[in-house]
C-alpha positions in Angstrom: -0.6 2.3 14.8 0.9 -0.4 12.4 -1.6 -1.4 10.2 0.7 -3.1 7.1 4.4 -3.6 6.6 6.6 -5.1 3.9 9.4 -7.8 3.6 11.6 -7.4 0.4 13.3 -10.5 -0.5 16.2 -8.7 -1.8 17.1 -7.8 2.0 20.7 -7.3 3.3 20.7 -8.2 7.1 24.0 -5.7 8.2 23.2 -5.7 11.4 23.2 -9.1 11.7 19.4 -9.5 12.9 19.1 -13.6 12.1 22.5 -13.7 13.5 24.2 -15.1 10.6 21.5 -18.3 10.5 22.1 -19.0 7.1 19.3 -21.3 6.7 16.7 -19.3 8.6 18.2 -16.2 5.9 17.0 -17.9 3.0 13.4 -19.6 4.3 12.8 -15.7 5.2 14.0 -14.5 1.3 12.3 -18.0 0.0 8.9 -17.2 1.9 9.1 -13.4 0.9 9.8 -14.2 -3.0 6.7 -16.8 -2.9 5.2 -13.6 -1.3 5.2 -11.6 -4.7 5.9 -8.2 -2.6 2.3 -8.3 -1.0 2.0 -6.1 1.7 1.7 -7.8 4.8 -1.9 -6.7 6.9 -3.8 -8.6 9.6 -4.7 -11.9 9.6 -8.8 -12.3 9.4 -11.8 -14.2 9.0 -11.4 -14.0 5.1 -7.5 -13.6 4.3 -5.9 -16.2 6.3 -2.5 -14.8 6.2 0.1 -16.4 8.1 3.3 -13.9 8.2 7.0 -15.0 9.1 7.8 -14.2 13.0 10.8 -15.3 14.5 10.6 -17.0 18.3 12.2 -18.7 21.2 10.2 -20.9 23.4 13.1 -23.3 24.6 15.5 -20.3 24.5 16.5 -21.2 20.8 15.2 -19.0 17.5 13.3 -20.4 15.3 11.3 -19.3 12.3 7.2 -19.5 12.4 4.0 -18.3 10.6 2.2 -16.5 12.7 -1.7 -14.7 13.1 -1.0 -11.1 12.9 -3.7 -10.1 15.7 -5.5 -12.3 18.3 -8.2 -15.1 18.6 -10.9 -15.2 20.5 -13.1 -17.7 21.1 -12.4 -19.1 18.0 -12.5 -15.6 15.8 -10.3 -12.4 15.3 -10.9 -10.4 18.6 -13.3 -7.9 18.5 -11.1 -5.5 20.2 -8.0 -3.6 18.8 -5.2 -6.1 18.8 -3.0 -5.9 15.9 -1.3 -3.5 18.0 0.1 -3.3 21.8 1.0 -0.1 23.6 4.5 -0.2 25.3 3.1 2.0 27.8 0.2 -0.6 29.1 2.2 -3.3 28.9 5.3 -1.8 31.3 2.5 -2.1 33.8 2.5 -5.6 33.9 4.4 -6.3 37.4 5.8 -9.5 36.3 7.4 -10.9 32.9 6.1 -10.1 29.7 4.0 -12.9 27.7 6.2 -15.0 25.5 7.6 -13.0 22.9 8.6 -12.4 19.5 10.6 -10.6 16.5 8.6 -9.4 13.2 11.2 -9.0 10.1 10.5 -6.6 7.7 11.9 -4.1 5.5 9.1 -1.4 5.7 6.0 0.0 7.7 3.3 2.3 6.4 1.0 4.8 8.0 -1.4 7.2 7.1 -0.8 11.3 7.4 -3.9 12.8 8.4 -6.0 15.2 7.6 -3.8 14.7 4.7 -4.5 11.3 3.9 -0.8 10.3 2.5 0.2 7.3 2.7 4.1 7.1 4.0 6.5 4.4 3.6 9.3 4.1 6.6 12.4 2.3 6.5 16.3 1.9 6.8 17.3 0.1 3.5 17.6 -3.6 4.8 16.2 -5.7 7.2 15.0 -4.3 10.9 12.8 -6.5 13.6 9.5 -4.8 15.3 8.9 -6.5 18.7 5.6 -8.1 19.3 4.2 -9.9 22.3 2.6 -13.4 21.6 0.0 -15.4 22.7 -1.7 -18.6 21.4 -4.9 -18.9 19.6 -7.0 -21.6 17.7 -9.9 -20.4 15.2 -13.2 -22.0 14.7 -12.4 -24.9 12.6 -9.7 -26.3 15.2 -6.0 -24.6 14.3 -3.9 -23.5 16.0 -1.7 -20.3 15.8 1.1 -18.6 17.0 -1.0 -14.7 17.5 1.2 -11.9 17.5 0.8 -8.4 18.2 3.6 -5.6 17.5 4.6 -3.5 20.5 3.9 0.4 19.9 5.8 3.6 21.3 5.5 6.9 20.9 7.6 8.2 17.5 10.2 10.2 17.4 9.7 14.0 17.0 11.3 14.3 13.4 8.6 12.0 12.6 5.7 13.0 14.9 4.3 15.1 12.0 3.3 11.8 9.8 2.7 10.0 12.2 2.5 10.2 16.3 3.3 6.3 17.0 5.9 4.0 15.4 7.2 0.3 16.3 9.5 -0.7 19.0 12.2 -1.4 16.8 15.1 -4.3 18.1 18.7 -3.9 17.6 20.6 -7.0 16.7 22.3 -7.1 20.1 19.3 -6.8 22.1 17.3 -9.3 20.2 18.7 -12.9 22.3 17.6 -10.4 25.7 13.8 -9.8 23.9 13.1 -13.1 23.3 14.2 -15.0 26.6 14.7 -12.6 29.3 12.3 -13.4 32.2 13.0 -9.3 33.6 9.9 -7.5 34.9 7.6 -6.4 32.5 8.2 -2.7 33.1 12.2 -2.9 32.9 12.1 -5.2 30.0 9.8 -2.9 28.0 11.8 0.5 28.7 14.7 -1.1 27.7 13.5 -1.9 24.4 11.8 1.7 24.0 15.4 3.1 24.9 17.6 1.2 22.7 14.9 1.5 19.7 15.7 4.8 20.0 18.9 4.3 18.1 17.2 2.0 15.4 14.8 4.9 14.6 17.6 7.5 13.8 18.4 5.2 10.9 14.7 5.5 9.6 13.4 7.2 6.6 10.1 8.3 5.6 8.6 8.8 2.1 5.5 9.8 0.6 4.3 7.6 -1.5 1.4 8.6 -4.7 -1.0 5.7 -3.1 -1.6 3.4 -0.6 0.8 -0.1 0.5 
């Protein structure tokens, strides 16, 4: 699973992930400097954390703050929900919930039985799909929830770690945000073509934890 991720300011966006949106470039470096280099983990009842996810609902990006996990009734969900399976959602027979784009730079997980912390990236800026849904906490506001899609890692990486983000390719980006295709096509398309994002992923052991 995904528990924490990073968003370096100093990003170089290559592969053209904002699609040249100049002004949506720097809110994303402006909210990540104001950041301080905190690792991003999921929103809660105490840390009210509202990370950077980028959306369409009239078919045009835009940039949001969203809750990293769902609401229920009013409170963080009891049930696991930070993360979705690619595999249960493909079951869905029709579209996929209203969807969304997570920028970051890195993602951590945790080796076991070793307990070593890894850090995972490609040297700039990548997008981790997520599925969305809206929420409103106890005290009345309302939130953009988000929850990042999860497939099965690669096997040069299976040894750290046995799960790792859908990852989004620039040109496939438009497609994950809009497209109204089945749920089932939508998401193996996305698993496929991640598949070429992930070649361009390192891992690194790092001497503590994110």
């Amino acid at each position: 699973m995904c528990a924490s991720y990073g968003l370096d300011p100093r990003f170089t966006d290559s592969r053209d992930i904002l699609a040249g949106d100049e002004a949506m470039l720097e809110a994303l470096r402006t909210w990540a400097a104001d950041n301080d280099g905190e690792t991003l983990r999921p929103t809660g009842k105490i840390k009210r954390n509202l990370n950077p996810i980028i959306t369409a609902p009239d078919g045009a990006r835009r940039l949001e703050r969203g809750w990293w996990g769902y609401l229920v009734n009013g409170e963080p969900a009891k049930f696991p929900s930070i993360n979705s399976r690619s595999e249960r959602l493909s079951t869905g027979r029709g579209p996929l919930p209203p969807r969304a784009l997570v920028p970051a730079t890195r993602w951590f997980e945790m080796q076991k039985p070793q307990r070593a912390w890894h850090e995972f990236a490609t040297g700039e800026l990548f997008a981790m799909a997520a599925v969305t849904r809206p929420g409103r906490t106890a005290d009345g506001e309302e939130h953009t929830c988000y929850s990042i899609v999860m497939q099965d890692a690669p096997d040069r990486l299976t040894g750290i770690h046995d799960r790792s983000p859908v990852l989004v390719p620039h040109d496939f980006a438009d497609e994950w945000l809009t497209s109204g295709a089945p749920a089932a096509e939508l998401i193996d398309e996305a698993v496929s073509l991640s598949r070429g994002v992930l070649e361009g992923v390192s891992a690194a052991e790092m001497s503590g934890r994110p």
